[in-house]
PASEBA-782618 format. One record per residue (C-alpha): residue in one letter; x, y, z. Coordinates in steps of 0.001 Angstrom, whole numbers, plus 500000, padded with zeros to 6 digits. Layout:
N
AXYZ
...
end
This chain:
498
X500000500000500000
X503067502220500721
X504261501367497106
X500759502882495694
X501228506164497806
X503992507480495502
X503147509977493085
X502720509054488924
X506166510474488606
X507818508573490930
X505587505216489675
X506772505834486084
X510350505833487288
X510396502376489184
X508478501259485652
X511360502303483339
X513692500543485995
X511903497002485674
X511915497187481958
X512607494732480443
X512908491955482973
X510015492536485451
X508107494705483258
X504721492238482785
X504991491546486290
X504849494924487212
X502217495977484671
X499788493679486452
X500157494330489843
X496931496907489323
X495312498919487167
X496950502139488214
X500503501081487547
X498941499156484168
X497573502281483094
X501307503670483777
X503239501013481701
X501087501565478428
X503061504241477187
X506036501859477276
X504089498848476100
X504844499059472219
X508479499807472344
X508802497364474895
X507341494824472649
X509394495676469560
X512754495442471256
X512012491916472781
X510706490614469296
X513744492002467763
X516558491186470053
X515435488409472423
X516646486053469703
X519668488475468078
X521375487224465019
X522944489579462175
X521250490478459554
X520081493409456589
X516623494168455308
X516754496605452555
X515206499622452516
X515044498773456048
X517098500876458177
X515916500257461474
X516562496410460771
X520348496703459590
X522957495509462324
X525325493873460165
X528188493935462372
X529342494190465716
X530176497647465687
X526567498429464513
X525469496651467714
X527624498272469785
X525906501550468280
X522273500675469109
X523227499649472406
X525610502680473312
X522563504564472246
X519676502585474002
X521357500902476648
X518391499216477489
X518525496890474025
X521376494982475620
X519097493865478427
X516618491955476041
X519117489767474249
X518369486129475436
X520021484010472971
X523177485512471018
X523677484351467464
X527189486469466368
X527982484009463132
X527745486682460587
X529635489202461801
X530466491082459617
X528731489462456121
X526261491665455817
X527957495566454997
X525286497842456451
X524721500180453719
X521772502239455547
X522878502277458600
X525760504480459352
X527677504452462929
X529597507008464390
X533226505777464490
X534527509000466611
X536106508619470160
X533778510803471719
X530275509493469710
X528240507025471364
X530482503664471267
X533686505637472355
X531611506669475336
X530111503308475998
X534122501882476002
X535323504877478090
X532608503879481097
X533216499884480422
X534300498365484290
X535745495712482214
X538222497114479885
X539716499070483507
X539846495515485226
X541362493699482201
X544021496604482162
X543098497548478668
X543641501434477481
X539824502295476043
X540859504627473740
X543534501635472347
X540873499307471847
X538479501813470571
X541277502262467668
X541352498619467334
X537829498115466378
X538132501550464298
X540675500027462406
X539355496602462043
X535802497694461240
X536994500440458155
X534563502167456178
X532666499251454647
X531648497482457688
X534143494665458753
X534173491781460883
X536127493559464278
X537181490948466778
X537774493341469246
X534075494789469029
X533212491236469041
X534734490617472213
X533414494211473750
X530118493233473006
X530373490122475964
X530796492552478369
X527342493884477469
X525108490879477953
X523778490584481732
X521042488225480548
X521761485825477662
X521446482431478029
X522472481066475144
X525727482185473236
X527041481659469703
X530493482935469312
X531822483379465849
X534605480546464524
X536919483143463548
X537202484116466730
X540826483870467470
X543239484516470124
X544717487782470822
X546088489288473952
X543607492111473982
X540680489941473577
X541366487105475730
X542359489564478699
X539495491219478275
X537634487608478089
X539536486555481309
X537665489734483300
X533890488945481820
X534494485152483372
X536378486465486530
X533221488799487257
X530681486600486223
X531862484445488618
X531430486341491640
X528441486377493728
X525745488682492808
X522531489256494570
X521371492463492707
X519504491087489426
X519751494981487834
X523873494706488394
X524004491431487137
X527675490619485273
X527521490052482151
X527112486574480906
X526216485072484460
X523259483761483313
X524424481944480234
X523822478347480311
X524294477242476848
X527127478077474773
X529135476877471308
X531211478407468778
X529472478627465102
X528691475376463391
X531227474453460333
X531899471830458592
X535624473324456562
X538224471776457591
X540007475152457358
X537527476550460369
X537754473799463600
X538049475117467273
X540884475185469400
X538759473342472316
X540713475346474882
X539113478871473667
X536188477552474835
X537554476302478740
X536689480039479929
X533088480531478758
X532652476731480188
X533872478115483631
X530914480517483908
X528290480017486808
X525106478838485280
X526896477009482033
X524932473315481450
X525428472597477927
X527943473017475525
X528165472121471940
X531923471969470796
X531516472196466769
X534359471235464657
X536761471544468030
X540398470740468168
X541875469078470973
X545365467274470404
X547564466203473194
X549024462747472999
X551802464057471250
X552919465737474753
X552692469653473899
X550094471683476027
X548418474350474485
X549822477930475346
X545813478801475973
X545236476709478603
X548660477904480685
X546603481240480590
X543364480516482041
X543696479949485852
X540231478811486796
X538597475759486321
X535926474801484291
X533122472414483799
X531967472015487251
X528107472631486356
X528056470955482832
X525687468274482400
X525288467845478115
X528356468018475820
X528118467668471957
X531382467289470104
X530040466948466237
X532645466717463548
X535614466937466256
X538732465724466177
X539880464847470108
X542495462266471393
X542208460128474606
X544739462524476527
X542646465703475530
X539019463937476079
X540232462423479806
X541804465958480586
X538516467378479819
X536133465055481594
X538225465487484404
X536772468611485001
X533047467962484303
X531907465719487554
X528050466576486619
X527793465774483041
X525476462924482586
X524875463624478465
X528229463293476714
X527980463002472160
X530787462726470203
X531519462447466414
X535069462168465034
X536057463810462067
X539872464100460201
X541338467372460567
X543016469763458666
X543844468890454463
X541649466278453603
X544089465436451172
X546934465082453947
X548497462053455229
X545830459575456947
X544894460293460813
X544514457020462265
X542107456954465624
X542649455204468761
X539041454584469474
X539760451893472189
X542112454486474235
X539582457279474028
X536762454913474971
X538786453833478145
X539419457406478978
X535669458380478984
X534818455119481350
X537561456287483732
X536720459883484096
X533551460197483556
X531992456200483891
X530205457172487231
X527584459809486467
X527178459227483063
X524020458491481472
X523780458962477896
X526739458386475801
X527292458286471801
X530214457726469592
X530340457878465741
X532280458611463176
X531408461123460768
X534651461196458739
X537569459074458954
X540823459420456846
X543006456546457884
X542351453358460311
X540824452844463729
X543806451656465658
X543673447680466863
X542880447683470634
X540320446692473761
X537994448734475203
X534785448302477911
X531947450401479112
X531000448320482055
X532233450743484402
X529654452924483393
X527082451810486444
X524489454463485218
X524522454550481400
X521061454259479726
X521511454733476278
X524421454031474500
X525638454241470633
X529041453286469437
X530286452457465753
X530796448610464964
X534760449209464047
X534903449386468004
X533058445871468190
X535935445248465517
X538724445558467642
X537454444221470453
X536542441141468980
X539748441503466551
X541968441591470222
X540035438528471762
X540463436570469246
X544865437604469618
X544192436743472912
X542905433176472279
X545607431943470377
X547722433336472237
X546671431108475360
X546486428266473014
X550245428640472383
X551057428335476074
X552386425268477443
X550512422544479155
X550450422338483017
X552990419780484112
X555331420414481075
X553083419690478391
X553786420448475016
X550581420246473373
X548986422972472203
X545303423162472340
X542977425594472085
X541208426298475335
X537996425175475201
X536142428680476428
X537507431956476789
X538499433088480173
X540088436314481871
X541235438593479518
X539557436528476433
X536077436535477228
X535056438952474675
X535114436620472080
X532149434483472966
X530221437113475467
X531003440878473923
X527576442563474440
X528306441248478140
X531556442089478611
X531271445941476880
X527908447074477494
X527045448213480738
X523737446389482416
X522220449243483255
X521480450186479004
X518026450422478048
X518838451867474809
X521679450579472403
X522242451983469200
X524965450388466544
X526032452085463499
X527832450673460619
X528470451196456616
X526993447524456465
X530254445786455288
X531194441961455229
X533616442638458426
X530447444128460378
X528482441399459780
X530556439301460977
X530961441501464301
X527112441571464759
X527395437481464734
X529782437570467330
X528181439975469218
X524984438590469621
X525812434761469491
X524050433256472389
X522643436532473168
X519004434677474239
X520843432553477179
X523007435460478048
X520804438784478166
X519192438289481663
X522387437893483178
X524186440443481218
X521456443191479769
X518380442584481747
X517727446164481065
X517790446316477621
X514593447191475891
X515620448479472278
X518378448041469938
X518942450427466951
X521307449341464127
X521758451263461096
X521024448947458340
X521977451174454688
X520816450288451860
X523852450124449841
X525251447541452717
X526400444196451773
X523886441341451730
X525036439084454604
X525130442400456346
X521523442654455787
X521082439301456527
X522547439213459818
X520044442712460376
X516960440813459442
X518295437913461975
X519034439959464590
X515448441628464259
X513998438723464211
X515860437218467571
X515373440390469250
X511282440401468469
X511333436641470013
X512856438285473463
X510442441057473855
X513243443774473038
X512419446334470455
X515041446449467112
X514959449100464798
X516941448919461496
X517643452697460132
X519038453402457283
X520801456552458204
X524192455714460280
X523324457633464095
X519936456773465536
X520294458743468740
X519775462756468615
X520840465014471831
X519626468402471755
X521047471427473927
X518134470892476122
X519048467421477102
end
């Protein structure tokens, strides 16, 4: 009742202070203070439709509608602070694509984005000169409308509520930028109890750099360790990322970020990545809540380079020990592969809470492939008592049970949901014979939770490939679990929302 005491004057102030966050709340407390928020009711409404969601992009004979770049951005925001407020999910791909041929900004130190950098908290903590980084983006931008990595960067100092952030491939490391990245985590970080001083970026939860598919364009997984080190971040989805370190170098990037990262993440996506088993341990290391984890390998660099064999069995082992006791949804495919899968032995069954669960059959390969080493291996051994004669063993034990029991050996019981995929060749037939030999005697004791089995089936796969599909269907249907043959390769889809 105090509240409704105050004066129109003073009631129109605490309405332009709630916009945009609080304003519907506010506007129907009564019909006094809705009868106050009209007036602000139509602008309101344009700025959310037009920057909740905020990608670039140029509408002729539009002007209002041209933000082509970052530096335009910077402009409507230096100019309505308030538009910065509204941005909920930040889309900066095209950056600089569109030349804004309406719109023109004012590039002068003391016009409205020389002001906004003179007053920025965050250029004075990062120990960055505004009037140097003002010439930066001056310089980078140039008459026709540029991409400027530097206004780029700026422009994360600017968003106190996005959620979900798109950062540009291109974005690359220099010292300006990632100091001035290092003080948006830092602050973000801190606690804050005031929602209309919130940092910047402390409410992001979902965050990626730009899909791409070039081979000339992947992502140095390390630029993305500080943004995954922010409060509220849950999902990230690593496009085209880089992570290489089996060779024994560290990456100069991570020396430079201090803090640590991943501690609220629950759903990764790696698609099209290319990450060894000392980079993917290093990183799950640091992720004790994620319970979603997707990755598909891809060949870097020159696809006409030397091949780039993958040690699938290594980097499956390195997920089950970092990672194999919170996680609950795990796939691994390979979109692109120039070179071999490396011979090896892998297992899942440390994985107590997995649920669903996709791998490629070349894994099944190996294992299989290393059992099999294994076997004659024992039968080469000598007899007990001195013997000489060397015969087989009659099972598999130990080390050598993956032969005759692999679903039981790699699969973790707790699996509802299995997914296989395969190019349907001769060799993967072969593997799904193996795999699910006995399978009727063995899945109570082994996969009692198993309720559906996906298997990619193409149609240009080889016929006892398809054979041993319409078999395995067929089996599967006579045990009460569900199988699915699907043409396409990958049969499970995570989303960021996962």
């Amino acid at each position: 009742m105090a509240l409704m005491q105050l004066p129109n004057e003073l009631l129109e102030k605490i309405v332009m202070h709630v916009l945009p966050e609080g304003f519907e709340s506010v506007a129907l407390t009564c019909r006094r203070i809705y009868a106050l928020c009209t007036p602000f009711t139509e602008h309101h409404n344009k700025l959310r439709a037009r920057f909740r969601t905020f990608n670039y992009f140029r509408r002729q004979g539009h002007p209002d509608f041209v933000i082509g770049t970052g530096f335009d951005l910077l402009t409507c925001i230096a100019v309505e602070p308030i538009v910065a407020r509204y941005i909920r999910e930040a889309d900066f791909d095209k950056d600089g694509i569109f030349r804004p041929c309406e719109l023109v900004a004012d590039a002068q130190p003391d016009g409205p984005v020389g002001r906004l950098l003179a007053q920025s908290p965050y250029l004075k903590q990062a120990g960055l000169d505004w009037q140097q980084y003002f010439a930066k983006i001056k310089e980078e931008e140039g008459p026709f409308g540029r991409w400027s990595p530097h206004a780029a960067a700026f422009l994360l100092t600017l968003l106190p509520n996005v959620e979900k952030l798109t950062l540009p491939q291109r974005l690359k490391p220099l010292e300006s930028t990632d100091k001035l990245i290092d003080a948006i985590v830092r602050k973000a970080r801190r606690p804050s109890s005031l929602p209309y001083d919130r940092p910047s970026l402390a409410r992001c939860t979902t965050f990626g750099p730009t899909p791409s598919f070039h081979h000339s364009s992947q992502f140095d997984l390390d630029r993305a360790k500080p943004f995954l080190a922010l409060p509220c971040m849950r999902s990230f989805r690593g496009w085209s990322c880089v992570a290489i370190k089996d060779d024994g170098r560290t990456s100069s990037l991570a020396q430079h970020w201090s803090y640590n990262f991943g501690q609220t993440l629950e759903v990764v996506c790696f698609p099209g990545c290319y990450i060894d088993h000392v980079a993917i341990a290093d990183f799950l290391k640091h992720t004790p809540r994620l319970r979603s984890l997707t990755y598909s390998h891809m060949s870097k660099g020159d696809p006409e380079g030397p091949p780039q064999d993958w040690d699938i069995c290594k980097f499956v082992t390195a997920i089950e020990r970092e990672a194999g006791g919170h996680l609950m949804q795990l796939s691994i495919t390979i979109a692109e592969l120039r070179g071999s899968v490396l011979p090896g032995r892998a297992s899942l069954r440390g994985c107590k809470r997995l649920q669903t669960l996709e791998f490629p059959l070349e894994l099944a390969v190996c294992n299989i492939t290393a059992a099999v080493a294994c076997q004659l291996a024992k039968a080469k051994e000598p007899m007990s008592g001195g013997s000489t004669d060397h015969q087989a063993p009659k099972a598999p034990h130990g080390d050598c049970a993956y032969e005759s029991s692999f679903t039981g050996n790699f699969v973790p019981a707790s699996v509802f949901q299995l997914s296989l995929t395969s190019s349907g060749t001769d060799e993967h037939a072969k593997a799904l014979d193996v795999m699910f030999r006995d399978f009727a005697a063995e899945k109570d004791a082994w996969l009692p939770a198993l309720q559906e089995i996906h298997v990619s089936c193409p149609a240009r796969a080889d016929e006892a490939y398809k054979a041993q599909c319409a078999r395995l269907r067929a089996e599967m249907e006579e045990l009460g679990v569900v199988c699915h043959l699907k043409e396409y390769e990958s049969s499970i889809r995570f989303s960021w929302a996962d």
